[in-house]
Every structure is written in C-alpha cells, then in structure tokens.
N, C-alpha and C positions, 0 to 999 in steps of 0.2 A: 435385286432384293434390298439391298444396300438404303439403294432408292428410293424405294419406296418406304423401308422405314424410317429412315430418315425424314421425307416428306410426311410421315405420320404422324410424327411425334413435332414436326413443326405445328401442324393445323391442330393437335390437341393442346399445342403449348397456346396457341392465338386464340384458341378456341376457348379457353379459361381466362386468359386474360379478356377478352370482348363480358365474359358472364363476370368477372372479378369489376370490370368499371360498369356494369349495367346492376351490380347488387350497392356497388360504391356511391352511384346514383340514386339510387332510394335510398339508401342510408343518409343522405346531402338532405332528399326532401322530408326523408322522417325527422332530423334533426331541426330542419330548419321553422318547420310545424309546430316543432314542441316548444321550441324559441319564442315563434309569434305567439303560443296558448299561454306562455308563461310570464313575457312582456302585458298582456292583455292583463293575464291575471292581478300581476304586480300593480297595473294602472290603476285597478281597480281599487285595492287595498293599500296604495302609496301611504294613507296618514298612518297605518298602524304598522308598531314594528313588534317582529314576534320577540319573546326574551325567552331564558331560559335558566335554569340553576344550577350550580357546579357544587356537589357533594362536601369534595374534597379538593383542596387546592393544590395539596404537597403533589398532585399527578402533572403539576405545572413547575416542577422544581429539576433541579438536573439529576439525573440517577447517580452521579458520580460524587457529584462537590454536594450535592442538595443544596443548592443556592438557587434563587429563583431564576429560572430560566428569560432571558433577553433576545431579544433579536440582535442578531443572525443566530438560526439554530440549525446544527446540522446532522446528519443523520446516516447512517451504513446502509447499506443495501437490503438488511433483515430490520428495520424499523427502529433501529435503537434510537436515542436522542443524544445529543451533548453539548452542553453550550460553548460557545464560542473559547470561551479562556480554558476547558478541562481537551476543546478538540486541538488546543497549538501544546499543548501540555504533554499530552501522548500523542503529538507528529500525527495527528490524523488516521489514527488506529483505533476501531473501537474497542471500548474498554469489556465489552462481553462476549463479543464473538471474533474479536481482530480483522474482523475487514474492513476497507477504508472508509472514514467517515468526510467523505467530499461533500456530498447533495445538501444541498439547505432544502430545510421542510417547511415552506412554504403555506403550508395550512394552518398546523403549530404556530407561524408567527402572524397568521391573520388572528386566529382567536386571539392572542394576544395584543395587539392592535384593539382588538374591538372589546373585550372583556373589561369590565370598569370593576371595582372591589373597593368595598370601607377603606379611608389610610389604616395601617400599623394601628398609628396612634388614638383610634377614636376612644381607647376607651380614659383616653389622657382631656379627649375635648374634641379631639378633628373629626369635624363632621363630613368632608369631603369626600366623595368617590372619585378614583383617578383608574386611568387605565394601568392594568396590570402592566406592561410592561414598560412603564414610565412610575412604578414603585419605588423604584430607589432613589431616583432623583427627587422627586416629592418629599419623601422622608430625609433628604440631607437639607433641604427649605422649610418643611413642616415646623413651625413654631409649638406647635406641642410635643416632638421629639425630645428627647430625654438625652439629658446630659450630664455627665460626669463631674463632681468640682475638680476644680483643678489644683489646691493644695492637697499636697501627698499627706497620708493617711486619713483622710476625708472620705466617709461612704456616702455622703448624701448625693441622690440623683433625681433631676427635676426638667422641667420645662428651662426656655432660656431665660425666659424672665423669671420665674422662679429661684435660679442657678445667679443671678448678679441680687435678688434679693436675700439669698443666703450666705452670700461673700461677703455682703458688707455686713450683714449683721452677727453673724455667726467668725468674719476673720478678718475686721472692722483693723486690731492691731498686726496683724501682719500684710496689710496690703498697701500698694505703693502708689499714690494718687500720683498724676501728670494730666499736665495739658498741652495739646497740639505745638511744637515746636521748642516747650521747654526742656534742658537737657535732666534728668535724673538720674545721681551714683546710687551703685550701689553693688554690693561684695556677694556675687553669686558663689556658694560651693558644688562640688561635684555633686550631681544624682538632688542636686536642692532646685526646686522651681521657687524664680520670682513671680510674681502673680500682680500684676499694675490694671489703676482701673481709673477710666476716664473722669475726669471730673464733670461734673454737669457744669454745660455751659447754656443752660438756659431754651428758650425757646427755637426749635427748628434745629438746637446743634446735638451732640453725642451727650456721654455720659452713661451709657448702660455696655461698653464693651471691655472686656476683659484682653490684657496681652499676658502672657505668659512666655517669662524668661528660663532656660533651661543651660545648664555646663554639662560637658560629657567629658570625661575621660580615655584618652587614646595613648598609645604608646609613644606618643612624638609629642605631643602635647594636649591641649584641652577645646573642646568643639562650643559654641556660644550659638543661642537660635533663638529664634524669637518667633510666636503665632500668636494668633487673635481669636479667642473665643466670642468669637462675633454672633449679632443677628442672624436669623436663619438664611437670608437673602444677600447679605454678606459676601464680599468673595474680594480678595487686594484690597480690604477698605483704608491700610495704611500702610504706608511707608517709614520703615527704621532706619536710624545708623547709630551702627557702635565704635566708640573709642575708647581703647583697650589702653591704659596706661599704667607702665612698670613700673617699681619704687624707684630705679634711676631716672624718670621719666621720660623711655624707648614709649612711642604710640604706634597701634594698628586701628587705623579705622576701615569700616566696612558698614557698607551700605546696600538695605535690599528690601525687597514687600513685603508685608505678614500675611502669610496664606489664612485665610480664614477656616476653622478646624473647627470640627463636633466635638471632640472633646483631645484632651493634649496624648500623645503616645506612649511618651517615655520611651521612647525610641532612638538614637542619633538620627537627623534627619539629614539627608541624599543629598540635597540641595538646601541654598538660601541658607546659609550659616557663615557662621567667620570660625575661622580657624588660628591658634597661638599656641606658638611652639612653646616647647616646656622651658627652654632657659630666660621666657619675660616672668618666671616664678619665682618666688611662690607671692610675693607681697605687690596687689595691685587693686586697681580700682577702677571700675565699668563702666560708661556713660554711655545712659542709651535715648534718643531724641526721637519722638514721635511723630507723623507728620498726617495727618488724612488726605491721604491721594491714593487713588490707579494709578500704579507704576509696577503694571506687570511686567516679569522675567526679570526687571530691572536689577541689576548688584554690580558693587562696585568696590574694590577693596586699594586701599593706600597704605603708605608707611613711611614714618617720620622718626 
C-alpha cells in the first residue's frame, strides 16, 4: 500500500508538472503574439508620440524631506517612496510603515527620465523645458536664477546679470575692484563680507564676476574664505592666495580655488579656507591675489 501511494502521488506530482509546462507554453505563444501585434503596431505609428499631463507635480516630491525626488529612488515593500538622501538618513527603514526600504522603483525613475517641465525660472524669462529630474542642476546654470546680493543687509534679489548691475550701482563705494594677478589689502572684520569685482578687461576677457571675502570666528583663532559669485556656468573659474600679515610682520600664506556659489552662506565653510590663530591679533593686514584658472581641489598653505 505504501507502494502504491507512493507511486500515486509521484504520477500526480509529473502529471502537473507536464500540464504546468504545456499551459507555460501557450502563455510563451500568447506573449510572444502580442509582442509581434504591438511591434507592428508601433511601426506603424513610429512618428507620433503619445503625451500626457501631470495635475500636480508635488506627487513627484519625497513624502519626507518634499524635495523633488531624483534618481535612484527607493521604495518598501508596501509602495512607499524615498529619495536616496531621506533612505541613508533613517538606515533604510521606511518612514511610514518601518519596513525596509531596499528596492529602487524603477518606473518612478523612468517617468522621471522622460518627463520635461517649464524651468523654475520662466516666469524670470527661462523659456526652456528640461527633464524633471535634471531640475536642479539646470537651475544651479540657469542665468535667470535668482540671486542674493552679497553685502550684508541687502535685500535685493535678481538674475546674475542683474545682481553685478546692482553692485556697482547701488555699492559703487564699498566694492573692491582687482585685476587678474594684482595683489589687493584690505582689513576684513569678523561676520563682515568683502565683496571685489573684476575689472573689465575689455573684449573676450572678465569683468561681470563677483569674489566675496568672509572672517569667521573660532575659539583658536579666526577662519578667512574666499567664493566667486560667478556666471551661471561658472565652476573654479579662479584661483586665490592669501597673505596674512601681523603688526610684527609673522606671514601665513594660503592658497586654493574659488568655488563658484549662487549666492554667499554665511556659513564657516569645510573646506578651502585659511585658518590664523588668535596670537597673529589683533592688528593686521590681508593680501589677497586673483588669478583665472582651473585649479581644482588645489590649496596650499606656507608660513614665514
């Protein structure tokens, strides 16, 4: 008896699996059908492409940070979404239901691929459509982007040509003209922005970029930084060095890029700074020398 059901239960087990690859098999030729009907179809209609309109966009933003969602996007096992920077944030745990958020949603990041939308700025002038998920970078190059001035207590906010046409006319006496490799002093105090602007040099050369000079305050001593409120396309367009010179005259020199920046922080910044300790104070005087070059990551600090 054993035997035999045993033997039964083998020929019902074969006997599903033969009807499991014979249904397996028309599912191969129904698939493979609708492929040619759809190929066909496609041929046909190749020039026209369908479109479609999205309501609302904010359904394209992260549920967490509501920041515009970017590829890689990833998602829990119950559909949730979260962009890349909110999933390393909470270690990969979704934020509404805690289960793990591993899978990237690979659908979410084709409409985003493919989805184009007005820039930010059109209602500044930008006429372009760009695809949604190359927004942000667009708008850090969009020259109709809106920017901050860079002397403290200034509310004006404009395009970048705009923003160097109200520097010179509106803070004409507080700005610090220089040209490419001349050295220029000058007595930064703490939480005070220098604010230096190129001199026009004529045809083919500079003259509409902005550097902003900044001192921070730290308990060892005082932090010195330098950025370029540059063109929108902009990025290392120069290199600085400063010499830091005490009333004994003790010198720190340091040399490094000027990151090109939307608009200045006020922030101490991480990198690309010189640093002096508090006993070359309190009486001293700053030399800072301009240069236009790419000279990324480059810094280089001395002392005499």
């Amino acid at each position: 008896k054993r035997g035999s059901i045993e033997f039964g239960r083998r020929r019902e087990a074969t006997d599903i699996s033969i009807q499991m690859a014979g249904l397996s098999d028309d599912r191969s030729n129904e698939t493979s059908q609708k492929r040619r009907r759809t190929s066909a179809s496609a041929n046909k209609s190749s020039g026209n492409k369908r479109t479609a309109t999205l309501m609302d966009l904010d359904v394209l933003d992260c549920s967490i940070c509501f920041d515009t969602l970017t590829v890689p996007i990833f998602q829990c096992d119950n559909g949730h979404v979260a962009c890349s920077t909110c999933c390393k944030k909470l270690k990969r745990k979704c934020a509404t239901c805690s289960l793990p958020t591993k899978s990237r949603n690979r659908a979410m990041e084709r409409v985003l691929e493919l989805l184009k939308v007005p820039c930010e700025n059109a209602e500044f002038g930008c006429s372009e459509s760009i695809s949604y998920a190359e927004m942000s970078t667009h708008v850090e190059r969009c020259a109709f982007t809106q920017r901050p001035c860079p002397f403290s207590g200034c509310g004006f906010t404009g395009s970048y040509e705009g923003l160097v046409e109200h520097s010179v006319s509106e803070h004409t006496r507080s700005l610090y003209m220089f040209e490419c490799g001349e050295p220029v002093f000058m007595y930064p105090k703490v939480g005070e922005r220098v604010v230096l602007k190129e001199k026009n040099t004529g045809e083919g050369g500079g003259g509409r970029e902005l550097v902003v000079v900044e001192c921070f305050e730290t308990p060892q001593g005082r932090i010195f930084s330098a950025s370029c409120v540059g063109p929108p396309m902009g990025f290392l367009k120069f290199s600085y060095s400063f010499t830091f010179i005490s009333s004994v005259g003790d010198r720190l020199c340091f040399e490094s890029s000027a990151k090109s920046v939307r608009e200045v922080s006020g922030e101490p910044p991480s990198e690309h700074f010189m640093f002096v300790p508090s006993y070359m104070f309190p009486d001293y005087k700053l030399r800072i020398c301009i240069n236009r070059k790419f000279t990324l990551g480059s810094y280089r600090t001395t002392t005499s």
